[in-house]
CHARMM internal coordinates of N, CA and C (Angstrom, degrees):
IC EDIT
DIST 1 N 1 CA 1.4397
DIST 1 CA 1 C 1.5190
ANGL 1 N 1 CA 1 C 107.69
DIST 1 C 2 N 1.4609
ANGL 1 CA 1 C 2 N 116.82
DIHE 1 N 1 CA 1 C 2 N 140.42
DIST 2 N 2 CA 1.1984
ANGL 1 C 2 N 2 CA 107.59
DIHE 1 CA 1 C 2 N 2 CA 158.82
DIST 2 CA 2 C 1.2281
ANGL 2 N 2 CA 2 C 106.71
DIHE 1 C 2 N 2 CA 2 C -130.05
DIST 2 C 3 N 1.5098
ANGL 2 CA 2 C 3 N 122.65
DIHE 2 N 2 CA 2 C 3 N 170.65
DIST 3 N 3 CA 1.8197
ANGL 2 C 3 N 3 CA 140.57
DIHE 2 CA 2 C 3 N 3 CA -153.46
DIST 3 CA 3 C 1.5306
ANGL 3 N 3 CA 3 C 106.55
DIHE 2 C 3 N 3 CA 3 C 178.22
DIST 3 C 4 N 1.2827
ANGL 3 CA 3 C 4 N 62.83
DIHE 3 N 3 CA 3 C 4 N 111.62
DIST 4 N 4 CA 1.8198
ANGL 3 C 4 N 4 CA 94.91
DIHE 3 CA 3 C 4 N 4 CA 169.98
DIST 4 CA 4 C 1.9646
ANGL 4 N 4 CA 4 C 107.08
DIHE 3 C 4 N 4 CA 4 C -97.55
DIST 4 C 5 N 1.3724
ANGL 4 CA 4 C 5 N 99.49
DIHE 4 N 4 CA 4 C 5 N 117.69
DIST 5 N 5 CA 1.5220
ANGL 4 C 5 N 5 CA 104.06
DIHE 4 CA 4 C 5 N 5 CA -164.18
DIST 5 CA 5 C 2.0824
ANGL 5 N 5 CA 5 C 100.47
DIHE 4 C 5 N 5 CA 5 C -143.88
DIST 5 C 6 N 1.1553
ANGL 5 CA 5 C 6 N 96.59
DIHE 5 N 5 CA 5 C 6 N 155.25
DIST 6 N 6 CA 1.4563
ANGL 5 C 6 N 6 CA 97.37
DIHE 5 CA 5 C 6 N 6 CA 162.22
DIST 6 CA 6 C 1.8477
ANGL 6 N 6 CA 6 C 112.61
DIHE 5 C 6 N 6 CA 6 C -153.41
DIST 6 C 7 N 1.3926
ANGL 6 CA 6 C 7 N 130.02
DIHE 6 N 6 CA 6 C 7 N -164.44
DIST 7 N 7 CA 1.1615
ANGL 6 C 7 N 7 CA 108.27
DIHE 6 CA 6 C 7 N 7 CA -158.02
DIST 7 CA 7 C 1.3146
ANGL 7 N 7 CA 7 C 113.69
DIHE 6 C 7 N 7 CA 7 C -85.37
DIST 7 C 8 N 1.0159
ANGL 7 CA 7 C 8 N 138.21
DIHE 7 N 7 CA 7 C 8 N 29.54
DIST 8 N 8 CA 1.7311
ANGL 7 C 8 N 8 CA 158.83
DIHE 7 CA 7 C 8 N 8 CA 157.77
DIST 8 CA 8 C 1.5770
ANGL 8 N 8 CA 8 C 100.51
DIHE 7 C 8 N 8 CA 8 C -95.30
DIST 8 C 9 N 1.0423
ANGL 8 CA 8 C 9 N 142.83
DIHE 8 N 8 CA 8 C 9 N -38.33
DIST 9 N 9 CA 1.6715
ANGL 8 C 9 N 9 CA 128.27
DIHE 8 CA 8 C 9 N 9 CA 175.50
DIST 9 CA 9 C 1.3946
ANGL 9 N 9 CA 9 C 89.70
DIHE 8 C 9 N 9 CA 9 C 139.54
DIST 9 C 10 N 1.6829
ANGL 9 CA 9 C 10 N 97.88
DIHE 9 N 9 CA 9 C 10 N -167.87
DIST 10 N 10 CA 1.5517
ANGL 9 C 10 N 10 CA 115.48
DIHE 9 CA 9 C 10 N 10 CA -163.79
DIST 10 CA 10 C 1.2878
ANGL 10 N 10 CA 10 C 115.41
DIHE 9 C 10 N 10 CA 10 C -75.93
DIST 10 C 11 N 1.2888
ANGL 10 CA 10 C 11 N 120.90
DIHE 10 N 10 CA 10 C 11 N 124.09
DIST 11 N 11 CA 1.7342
ANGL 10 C 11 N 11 CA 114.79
DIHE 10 CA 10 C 11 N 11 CA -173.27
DIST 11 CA 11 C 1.7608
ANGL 11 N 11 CA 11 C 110.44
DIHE 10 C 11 N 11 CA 11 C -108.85
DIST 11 C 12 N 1.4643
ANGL 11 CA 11 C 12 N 115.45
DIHE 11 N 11 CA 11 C 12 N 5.18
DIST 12 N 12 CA 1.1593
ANGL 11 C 12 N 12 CA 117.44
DIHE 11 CA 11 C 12 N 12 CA 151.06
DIST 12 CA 12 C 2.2988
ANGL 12 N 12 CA 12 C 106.91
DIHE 11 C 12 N 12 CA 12 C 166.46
DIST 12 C 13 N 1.3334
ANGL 12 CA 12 C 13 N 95.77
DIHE 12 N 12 CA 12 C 13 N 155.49
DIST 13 N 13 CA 1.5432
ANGL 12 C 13 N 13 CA 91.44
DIHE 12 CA 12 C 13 N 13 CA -179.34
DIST 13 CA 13 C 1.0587
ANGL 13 N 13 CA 13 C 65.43
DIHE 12 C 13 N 13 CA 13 C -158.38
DIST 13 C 14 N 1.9897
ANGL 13 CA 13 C 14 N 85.99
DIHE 13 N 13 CA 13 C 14 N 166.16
DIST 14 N 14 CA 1.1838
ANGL 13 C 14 N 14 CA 137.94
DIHE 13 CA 13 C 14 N 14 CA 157.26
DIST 14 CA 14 C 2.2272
ANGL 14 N 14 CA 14 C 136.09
DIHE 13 C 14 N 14 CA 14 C -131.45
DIST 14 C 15 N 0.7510
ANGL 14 CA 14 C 15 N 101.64
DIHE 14 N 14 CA 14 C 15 N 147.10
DIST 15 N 15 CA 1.3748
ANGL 14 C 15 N 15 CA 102.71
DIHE 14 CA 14 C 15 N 15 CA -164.40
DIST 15 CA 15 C 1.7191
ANGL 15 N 15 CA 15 C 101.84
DIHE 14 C 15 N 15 CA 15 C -87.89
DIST 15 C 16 N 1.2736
ANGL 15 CA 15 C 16 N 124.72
DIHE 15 N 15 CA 15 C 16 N 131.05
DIST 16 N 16 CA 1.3393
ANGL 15 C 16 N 16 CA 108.70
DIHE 15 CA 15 C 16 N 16 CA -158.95
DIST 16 CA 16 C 1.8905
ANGL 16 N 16 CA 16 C 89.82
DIHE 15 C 16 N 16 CA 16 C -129.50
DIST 16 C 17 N 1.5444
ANGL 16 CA 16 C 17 N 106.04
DIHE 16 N 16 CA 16 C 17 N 150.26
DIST 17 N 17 CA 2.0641
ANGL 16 C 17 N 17 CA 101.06
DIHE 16 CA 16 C 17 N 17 CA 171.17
DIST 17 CA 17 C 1.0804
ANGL 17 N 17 CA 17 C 114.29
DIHE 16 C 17 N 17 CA 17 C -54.73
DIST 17 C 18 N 1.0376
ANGL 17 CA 17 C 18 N 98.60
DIHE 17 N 17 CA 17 C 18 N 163.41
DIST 18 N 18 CA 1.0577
ANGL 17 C 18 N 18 CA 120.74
DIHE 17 CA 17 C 18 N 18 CA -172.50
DIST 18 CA 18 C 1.4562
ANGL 18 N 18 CA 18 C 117.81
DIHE 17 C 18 N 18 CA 18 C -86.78
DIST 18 C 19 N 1.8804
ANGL 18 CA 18 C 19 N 112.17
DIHE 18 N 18 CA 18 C 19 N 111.83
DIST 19 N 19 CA 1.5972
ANGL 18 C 19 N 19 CA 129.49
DIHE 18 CA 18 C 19 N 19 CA -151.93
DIST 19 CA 19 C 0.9356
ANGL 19 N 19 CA 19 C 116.93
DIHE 18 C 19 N 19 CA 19 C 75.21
DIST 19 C 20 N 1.1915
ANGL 19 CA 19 C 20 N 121.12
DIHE 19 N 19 CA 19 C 20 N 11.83
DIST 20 N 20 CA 1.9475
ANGL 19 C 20 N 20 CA 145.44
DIHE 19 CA 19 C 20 N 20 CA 154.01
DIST 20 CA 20 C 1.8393
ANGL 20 N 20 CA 20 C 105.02
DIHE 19 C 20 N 20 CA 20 C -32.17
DIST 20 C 21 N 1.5667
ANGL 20 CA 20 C 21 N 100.33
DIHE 20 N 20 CA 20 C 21 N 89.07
DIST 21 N 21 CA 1.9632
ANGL 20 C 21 N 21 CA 71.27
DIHE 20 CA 20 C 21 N 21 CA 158.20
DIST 21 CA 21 C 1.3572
ANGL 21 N 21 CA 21 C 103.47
DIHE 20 C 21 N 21 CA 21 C -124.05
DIST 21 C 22 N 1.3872
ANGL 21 CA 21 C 22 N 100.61
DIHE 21 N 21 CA 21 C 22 N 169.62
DIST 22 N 22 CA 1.6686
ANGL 21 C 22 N 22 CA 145.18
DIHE 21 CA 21 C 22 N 22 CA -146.84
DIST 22 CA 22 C 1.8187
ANGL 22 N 22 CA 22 C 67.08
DIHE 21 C 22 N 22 CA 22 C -82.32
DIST 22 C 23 N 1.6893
ANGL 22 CA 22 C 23 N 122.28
DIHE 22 N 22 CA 22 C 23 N 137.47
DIST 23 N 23 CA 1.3423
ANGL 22 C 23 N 23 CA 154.03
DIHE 22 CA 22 C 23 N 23 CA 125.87
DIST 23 CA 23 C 1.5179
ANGL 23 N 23 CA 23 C 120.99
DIHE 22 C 23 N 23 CA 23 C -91.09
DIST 23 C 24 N 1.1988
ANGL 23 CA 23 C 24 N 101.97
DIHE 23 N 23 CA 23 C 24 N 157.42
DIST 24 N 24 CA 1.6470
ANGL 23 C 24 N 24 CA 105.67
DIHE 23 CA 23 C 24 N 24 CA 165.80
DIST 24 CA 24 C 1.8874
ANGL 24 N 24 CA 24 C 125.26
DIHE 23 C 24 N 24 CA 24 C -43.15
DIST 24 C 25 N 1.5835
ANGL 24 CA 24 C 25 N 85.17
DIHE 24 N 24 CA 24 C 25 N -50.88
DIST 25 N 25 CA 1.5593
ANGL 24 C 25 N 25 CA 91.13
DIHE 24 CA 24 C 25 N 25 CA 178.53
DIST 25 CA 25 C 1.6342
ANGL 25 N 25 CA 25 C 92.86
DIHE 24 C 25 N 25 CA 25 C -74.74
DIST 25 C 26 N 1.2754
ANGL 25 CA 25 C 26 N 130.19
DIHE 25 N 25 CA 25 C 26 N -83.10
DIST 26 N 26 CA 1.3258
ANGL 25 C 26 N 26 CA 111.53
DIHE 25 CA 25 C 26 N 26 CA -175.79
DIST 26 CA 26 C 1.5706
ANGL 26 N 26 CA 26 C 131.09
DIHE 25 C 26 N 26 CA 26 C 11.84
DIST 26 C 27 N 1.3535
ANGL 26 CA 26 C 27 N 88.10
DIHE 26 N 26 CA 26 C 27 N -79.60
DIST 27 N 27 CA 1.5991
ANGL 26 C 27 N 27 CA 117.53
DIHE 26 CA 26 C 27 N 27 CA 166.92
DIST 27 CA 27 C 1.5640
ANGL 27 N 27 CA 27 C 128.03
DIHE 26 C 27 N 27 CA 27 C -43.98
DIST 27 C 28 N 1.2553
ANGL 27 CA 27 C 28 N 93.68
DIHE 27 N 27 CA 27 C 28 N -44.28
DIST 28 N 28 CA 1.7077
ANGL 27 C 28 N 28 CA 102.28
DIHE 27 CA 27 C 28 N 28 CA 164.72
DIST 28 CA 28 C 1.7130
ANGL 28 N 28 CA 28 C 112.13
DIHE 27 C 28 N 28 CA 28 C -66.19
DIST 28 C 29 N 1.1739
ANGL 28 CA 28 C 29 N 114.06
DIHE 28 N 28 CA 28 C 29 N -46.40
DIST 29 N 29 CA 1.0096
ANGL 28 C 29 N 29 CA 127.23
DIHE 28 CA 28 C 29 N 29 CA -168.58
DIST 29 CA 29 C 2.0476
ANGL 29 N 29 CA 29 C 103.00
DIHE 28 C 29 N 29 CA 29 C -51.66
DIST 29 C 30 N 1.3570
ANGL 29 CA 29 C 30 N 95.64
DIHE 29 N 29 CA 29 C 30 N -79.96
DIST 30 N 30 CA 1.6133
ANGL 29 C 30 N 30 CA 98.65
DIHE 29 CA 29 C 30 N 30 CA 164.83
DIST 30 CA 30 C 1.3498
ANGL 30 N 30 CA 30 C 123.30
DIHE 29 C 30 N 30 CA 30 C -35.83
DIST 30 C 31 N 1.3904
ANGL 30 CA 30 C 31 N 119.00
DIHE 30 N 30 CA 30 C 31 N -24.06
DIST 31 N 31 CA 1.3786
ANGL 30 C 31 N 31 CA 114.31
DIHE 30 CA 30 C 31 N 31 CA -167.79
DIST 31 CA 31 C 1.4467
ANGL 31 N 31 CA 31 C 93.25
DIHE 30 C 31 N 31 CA 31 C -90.39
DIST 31 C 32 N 1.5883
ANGL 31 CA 31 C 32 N 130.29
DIHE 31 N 31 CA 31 C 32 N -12.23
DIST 32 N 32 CA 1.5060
ANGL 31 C 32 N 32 CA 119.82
DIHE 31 CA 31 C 32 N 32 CA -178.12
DIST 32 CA 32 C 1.4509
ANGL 32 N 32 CA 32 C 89.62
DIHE 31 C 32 N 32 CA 32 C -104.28
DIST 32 C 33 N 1.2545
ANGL 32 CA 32 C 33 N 143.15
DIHE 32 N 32 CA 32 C 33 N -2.98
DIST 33 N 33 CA 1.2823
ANGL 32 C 33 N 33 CA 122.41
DIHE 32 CA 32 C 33 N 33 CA 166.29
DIST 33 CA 33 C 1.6319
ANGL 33 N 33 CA 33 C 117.32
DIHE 32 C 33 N 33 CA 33 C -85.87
DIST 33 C 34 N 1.7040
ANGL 33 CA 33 C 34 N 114.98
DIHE 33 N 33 CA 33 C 34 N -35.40
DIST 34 N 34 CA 1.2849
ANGL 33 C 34 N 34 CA 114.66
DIHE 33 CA 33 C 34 N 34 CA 175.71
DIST 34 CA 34 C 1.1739
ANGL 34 N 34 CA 34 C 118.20
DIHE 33 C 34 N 34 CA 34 C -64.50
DIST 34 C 35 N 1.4300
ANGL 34 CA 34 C 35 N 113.23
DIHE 34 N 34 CA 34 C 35 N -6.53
DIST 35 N 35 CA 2.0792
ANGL 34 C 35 N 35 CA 103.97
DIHE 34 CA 34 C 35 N 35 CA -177.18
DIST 35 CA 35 C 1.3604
ANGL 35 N 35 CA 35 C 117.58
DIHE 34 C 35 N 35 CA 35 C -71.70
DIST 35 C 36 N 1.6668
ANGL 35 CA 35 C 36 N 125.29
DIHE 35 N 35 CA 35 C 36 N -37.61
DIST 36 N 36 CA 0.6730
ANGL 35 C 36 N 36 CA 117.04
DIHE 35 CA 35 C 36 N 36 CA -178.08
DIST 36 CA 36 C 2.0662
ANGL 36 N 36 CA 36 C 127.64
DIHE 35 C 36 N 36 CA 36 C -75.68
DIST 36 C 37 N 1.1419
ANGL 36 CA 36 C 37 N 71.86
DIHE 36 N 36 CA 36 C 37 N -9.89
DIST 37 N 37 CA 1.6182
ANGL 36 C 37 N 37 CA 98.32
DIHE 36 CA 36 C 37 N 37 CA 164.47
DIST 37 CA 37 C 1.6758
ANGL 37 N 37 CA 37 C 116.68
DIHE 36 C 37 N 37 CA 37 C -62.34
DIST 37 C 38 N 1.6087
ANGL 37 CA 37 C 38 N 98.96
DIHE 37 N 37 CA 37 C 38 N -53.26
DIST 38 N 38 CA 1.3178
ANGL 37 C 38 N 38 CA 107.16
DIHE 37 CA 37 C 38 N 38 CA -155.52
DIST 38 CA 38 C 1.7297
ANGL 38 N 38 CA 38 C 94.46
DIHE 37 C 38 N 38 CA 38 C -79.75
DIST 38 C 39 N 1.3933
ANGL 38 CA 38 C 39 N 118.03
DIHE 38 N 38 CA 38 C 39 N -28.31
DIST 39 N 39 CA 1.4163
ANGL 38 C 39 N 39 CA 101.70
DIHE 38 CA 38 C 39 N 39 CA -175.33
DIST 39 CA 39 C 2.1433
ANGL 39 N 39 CA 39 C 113.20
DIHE 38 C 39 N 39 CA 39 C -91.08
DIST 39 C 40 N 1.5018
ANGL 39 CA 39 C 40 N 108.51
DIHE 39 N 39 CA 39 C 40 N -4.32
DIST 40 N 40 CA 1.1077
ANGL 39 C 40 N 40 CA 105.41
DIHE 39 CA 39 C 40 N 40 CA 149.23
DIST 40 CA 40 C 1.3674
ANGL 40 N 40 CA 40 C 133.86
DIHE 39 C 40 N 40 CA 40 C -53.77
DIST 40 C 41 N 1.6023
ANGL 40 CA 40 C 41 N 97.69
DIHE 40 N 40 CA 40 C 41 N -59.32
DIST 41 N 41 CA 1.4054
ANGL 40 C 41 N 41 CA 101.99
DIHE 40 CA 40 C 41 N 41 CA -177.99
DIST 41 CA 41 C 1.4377
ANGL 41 N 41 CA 41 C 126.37
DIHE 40 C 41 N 41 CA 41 C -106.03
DIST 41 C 42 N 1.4886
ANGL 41 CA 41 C 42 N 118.12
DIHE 41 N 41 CA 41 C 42 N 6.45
DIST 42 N 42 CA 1.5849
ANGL 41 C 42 N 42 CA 114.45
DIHE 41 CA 41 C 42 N 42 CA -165.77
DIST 42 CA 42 C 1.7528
ANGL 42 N 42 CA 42 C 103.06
DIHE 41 C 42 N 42 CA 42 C -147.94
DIST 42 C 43 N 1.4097
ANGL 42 CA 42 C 43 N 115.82
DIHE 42 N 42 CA 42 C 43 N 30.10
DIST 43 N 43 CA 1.1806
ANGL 42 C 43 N 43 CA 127.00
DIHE 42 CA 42 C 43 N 43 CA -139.90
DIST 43 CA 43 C 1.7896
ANGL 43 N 43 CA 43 C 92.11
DIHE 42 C 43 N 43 CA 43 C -46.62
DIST 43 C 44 N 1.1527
ANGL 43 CA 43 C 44 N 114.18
DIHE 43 N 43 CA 43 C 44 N -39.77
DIST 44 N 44 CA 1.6015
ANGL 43 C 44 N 44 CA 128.58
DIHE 43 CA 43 C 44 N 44 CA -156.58
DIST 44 CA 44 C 1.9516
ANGL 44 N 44 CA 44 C 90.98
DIHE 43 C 44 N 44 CA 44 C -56.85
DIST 44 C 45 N 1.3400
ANGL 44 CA 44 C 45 N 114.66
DIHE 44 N 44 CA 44 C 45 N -47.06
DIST 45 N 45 CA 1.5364
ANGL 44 C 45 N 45 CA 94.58
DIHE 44 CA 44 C 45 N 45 CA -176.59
DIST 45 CA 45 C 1.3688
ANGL 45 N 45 CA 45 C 114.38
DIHE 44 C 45 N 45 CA 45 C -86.24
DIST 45 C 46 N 1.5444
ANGL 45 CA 45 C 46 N 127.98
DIHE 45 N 45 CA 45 C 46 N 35.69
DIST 46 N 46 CA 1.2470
ANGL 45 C 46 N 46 CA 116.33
DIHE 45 CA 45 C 46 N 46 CA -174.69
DIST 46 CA 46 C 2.1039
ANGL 46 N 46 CA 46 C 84.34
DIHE 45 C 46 N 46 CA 46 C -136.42
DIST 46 C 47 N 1.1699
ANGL 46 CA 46 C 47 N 116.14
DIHE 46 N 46 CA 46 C 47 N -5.52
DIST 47 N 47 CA 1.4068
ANGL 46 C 47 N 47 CA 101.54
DIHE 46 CA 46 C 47 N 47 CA 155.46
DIST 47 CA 47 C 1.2093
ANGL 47 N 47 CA 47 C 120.54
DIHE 46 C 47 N 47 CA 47 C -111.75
DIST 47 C 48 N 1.2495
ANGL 47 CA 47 C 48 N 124.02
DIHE 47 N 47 CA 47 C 48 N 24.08
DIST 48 N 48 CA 1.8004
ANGL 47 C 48 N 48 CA 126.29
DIHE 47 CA 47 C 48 N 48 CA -177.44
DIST 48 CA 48 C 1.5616
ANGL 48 N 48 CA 48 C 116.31
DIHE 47 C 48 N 48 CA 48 C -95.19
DIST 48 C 49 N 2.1054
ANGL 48 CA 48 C 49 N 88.68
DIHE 48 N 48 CA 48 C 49 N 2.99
DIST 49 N 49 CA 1.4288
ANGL 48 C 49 N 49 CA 68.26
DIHE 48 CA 48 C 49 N 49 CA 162.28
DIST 49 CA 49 C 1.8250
ANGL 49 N 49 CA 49 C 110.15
DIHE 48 C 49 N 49 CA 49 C 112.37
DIST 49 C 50 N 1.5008
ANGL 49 CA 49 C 50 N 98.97
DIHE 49 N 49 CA 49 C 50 N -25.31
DIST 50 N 50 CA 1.6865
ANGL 49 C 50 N 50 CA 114.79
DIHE 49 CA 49 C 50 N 50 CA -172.86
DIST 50 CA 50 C 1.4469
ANGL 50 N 50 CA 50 C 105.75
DIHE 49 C 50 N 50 CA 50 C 155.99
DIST 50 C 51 N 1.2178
ANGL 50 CA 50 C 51 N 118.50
DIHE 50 N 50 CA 50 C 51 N 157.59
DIST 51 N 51 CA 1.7204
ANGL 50 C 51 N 51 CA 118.31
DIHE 50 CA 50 C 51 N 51 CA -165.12
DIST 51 CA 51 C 1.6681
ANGL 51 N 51 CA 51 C 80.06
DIHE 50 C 51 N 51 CA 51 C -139.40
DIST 51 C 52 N 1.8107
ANGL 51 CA 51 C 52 N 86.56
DIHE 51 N 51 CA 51 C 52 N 143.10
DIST 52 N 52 CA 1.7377
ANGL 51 C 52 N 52 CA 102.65
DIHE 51 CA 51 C 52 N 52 CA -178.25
DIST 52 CA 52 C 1.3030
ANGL 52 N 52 CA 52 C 94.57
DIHE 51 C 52 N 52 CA 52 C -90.52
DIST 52 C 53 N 1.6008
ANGL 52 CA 52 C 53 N 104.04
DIHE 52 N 52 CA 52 C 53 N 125.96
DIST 53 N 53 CA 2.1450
ANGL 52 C 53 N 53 CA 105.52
DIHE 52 CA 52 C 53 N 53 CA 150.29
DIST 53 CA 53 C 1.3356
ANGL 53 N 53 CA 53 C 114.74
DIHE 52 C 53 N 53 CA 53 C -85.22
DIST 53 C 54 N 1.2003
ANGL 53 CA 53 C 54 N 101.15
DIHE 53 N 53 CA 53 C 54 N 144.09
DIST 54 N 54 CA 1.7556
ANGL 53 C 54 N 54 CA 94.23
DIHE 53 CA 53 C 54 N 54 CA 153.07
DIST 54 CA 54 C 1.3789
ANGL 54 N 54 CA 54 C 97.42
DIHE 53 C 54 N 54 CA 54 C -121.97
DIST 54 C 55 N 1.1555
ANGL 54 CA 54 C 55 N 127.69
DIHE 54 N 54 CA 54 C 55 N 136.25
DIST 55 N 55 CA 1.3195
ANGL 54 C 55 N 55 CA 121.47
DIHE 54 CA 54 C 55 N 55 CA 153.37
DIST 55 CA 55 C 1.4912
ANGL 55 N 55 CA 55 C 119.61
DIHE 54 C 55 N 55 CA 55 C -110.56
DIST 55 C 56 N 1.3142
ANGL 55 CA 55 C 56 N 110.75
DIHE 55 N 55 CA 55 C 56 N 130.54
DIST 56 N 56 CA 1.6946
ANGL 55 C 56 N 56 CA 129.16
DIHE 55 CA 55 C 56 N 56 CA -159.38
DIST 56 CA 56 C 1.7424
ANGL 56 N 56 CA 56 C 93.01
DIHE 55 C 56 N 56 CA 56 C -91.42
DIST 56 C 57 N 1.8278
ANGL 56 CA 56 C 57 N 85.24
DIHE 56 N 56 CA 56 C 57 N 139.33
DIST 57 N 57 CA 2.0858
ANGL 56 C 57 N 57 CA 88.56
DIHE 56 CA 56 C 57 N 57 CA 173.49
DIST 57 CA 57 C 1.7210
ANGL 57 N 57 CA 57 C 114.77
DIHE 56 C 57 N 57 CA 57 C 58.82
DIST 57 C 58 N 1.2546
ANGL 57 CA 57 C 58 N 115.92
DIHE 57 N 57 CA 57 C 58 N 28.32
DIST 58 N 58 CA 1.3096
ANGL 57 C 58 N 58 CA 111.79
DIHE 57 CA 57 C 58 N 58 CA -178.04
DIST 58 CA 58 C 1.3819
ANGL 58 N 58 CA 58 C 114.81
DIHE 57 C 58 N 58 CA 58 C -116.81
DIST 58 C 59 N 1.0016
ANGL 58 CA 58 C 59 N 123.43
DIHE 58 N 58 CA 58 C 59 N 135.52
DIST 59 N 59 CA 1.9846
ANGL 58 C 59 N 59 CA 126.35
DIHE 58 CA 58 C 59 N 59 CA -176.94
DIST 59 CA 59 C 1.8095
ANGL 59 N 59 CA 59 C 107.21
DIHE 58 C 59 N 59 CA 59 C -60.92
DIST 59 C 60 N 1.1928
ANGL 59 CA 59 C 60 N 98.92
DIHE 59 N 59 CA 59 C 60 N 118.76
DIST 60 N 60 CA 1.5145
ANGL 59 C 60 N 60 CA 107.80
DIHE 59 CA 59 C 60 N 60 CA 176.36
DIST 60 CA 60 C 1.2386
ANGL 60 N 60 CA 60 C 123.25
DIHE 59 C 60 N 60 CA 60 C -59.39
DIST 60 C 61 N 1.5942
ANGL 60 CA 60 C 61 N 113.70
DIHE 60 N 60 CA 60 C 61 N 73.18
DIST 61 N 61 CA 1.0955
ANGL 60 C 61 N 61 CA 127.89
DIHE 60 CA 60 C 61 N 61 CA -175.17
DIST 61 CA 61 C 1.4812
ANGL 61 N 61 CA 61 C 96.09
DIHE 60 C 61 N 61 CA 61 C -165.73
DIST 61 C 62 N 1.8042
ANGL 61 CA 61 C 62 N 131.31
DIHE 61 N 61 CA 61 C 62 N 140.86
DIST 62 N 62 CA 1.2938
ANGL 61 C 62 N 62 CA 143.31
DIHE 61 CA 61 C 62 N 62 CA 134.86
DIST 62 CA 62 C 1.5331
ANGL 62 N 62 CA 62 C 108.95
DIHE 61 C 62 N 62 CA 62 C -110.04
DIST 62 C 63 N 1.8369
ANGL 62 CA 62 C 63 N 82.85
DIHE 62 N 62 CA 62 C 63 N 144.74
DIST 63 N 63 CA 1.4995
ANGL 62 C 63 N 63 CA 109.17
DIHE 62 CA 62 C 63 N 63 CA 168.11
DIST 63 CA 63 C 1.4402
ANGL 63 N 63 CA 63 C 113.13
DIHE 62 C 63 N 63 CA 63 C -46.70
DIST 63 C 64 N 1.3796
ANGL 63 CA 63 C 64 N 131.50
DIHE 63 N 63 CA 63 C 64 N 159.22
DIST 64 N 64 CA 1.6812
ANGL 63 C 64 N 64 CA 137.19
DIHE 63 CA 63 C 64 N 64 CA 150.04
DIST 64 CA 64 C 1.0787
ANGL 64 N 64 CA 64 C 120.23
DIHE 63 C 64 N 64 CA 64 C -51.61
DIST 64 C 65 N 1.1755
ANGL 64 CA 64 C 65 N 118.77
DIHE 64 N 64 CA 64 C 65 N -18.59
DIST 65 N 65 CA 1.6319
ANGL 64 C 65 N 65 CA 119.73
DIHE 64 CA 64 C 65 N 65 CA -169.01
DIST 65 CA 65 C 1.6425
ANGL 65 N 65 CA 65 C 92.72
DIHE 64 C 65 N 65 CA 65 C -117.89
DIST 65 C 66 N 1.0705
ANGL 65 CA 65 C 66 N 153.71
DIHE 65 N 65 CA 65 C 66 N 26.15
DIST 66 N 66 CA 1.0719
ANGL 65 C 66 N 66 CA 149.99
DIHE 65 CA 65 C 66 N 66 CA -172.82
DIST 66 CA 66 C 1.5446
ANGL 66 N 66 CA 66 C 104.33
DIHE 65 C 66 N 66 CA 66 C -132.77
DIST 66 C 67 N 2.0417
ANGL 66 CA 66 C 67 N 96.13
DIHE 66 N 66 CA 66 C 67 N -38.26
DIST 67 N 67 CA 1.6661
ANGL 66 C 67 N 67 CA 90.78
DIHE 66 CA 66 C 67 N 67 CA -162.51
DIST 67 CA 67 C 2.1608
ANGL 67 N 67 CA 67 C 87.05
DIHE 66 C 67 N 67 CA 67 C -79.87
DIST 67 C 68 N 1.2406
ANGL 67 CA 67 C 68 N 115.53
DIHE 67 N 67 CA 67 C 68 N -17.05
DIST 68 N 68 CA 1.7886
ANGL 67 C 68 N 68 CA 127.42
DIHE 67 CA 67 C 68 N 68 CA -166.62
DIST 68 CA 68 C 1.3463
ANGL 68 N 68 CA 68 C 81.69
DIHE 67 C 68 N 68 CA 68 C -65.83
DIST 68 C 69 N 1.4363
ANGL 68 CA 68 C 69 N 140.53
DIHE 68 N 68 CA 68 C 69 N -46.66
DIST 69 N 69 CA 1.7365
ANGL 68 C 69 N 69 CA 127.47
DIHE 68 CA 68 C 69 N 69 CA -178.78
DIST 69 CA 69 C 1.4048
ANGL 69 N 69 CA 69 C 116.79
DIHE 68 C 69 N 69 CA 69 C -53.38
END
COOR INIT
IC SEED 1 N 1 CA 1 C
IC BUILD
């Protein structure tokens, strides 16, 4: 599963197969599905300009095409 959340609750997930891992494109992919999410429900971090990730448990490294999103 992944979930995109902040301290107001869940602002969007998805249910992924099973031994599913997260790729660059993957990743891109979700990141064009959560926008429309984020300006439903969080409009304020989608005009400030740029929205902070954190991503938890992840190897300190992004793809080129991930950091180009």
């Amino acid at each position: 599963m992944s979930v995109w959340w902040n301290v107001q609750g869940i602002i969007h997930w998805e249910a992924l197969q099973l031994n599913q891992t997260i790729i660059a494109v993957s990743y891109c992919l979700q990141l064009e599905r959560l926008h429309p999410n984020l300006v439903a429900k969080r409009r304020g971090l989608v005009n400030r300009g740029g929205v902070i990730l954190y991503d938890d448990n992840t190897r300190p490294h992004a793809a080129v095409i991930t950091r180009q999103r």
